[in-house]
C-alpha positions as CSV (number, residue, x, y, z in Angstrom):
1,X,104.8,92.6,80.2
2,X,102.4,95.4,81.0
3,X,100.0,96.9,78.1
4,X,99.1,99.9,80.8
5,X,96.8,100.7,83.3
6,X,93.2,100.8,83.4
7,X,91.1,103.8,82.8
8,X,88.4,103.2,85.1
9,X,90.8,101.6,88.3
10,X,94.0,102.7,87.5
11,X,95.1,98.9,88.0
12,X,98.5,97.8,86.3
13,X,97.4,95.8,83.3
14,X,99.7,92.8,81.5
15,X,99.4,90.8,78.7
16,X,98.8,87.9,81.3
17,X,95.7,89.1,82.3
18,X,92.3,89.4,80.6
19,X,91.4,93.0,79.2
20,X,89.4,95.3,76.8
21,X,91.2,97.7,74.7
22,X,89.4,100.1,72.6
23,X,89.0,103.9,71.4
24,X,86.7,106.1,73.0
25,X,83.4,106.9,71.6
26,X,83.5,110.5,72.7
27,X,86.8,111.2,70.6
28,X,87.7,108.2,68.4
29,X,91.4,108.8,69.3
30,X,92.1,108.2,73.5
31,X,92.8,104.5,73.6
32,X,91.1,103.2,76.9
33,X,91.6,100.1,78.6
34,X,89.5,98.2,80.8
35,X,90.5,95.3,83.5
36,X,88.4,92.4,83.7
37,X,87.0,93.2,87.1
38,X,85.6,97.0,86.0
39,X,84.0,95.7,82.7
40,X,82.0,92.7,84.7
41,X,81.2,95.0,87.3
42,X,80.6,98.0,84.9
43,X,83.1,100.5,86.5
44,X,82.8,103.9,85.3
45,X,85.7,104.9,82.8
46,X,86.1,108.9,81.8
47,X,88.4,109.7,78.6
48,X,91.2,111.9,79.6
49,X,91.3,113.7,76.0
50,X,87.7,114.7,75.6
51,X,85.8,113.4,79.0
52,X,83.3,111.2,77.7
53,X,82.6,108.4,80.6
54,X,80.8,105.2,80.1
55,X,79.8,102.2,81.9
């Protein structure tokens, strides 16, 4: 079942697979996920509502 896609890599995400979910500190409301691969390797992600980016 796929939750979405991650922010930083755009990489299909599914509840099979290991993941971060949580709301952007620039806006409190954009949900943003993360794979496991760009949160090890500290991908940039950018908020699509409000632009904040983060490592």
């Amino acid at each position: 079942m796929s939750v979405g896609n991650c922010t930083s890599c755009g990489a299909t995400i599914t509840t099979a697979k290991k993941f971060t979910k949580f709301v952007c500190p620039g806006c409190n409301e954009e949900k943003l996920l993360r794979c496991e691969n760009c949160k090890k390797t500290a991908n940039t992600y950018v908020c699509k509502k409000c632009g904040f980016s983060g490592p």
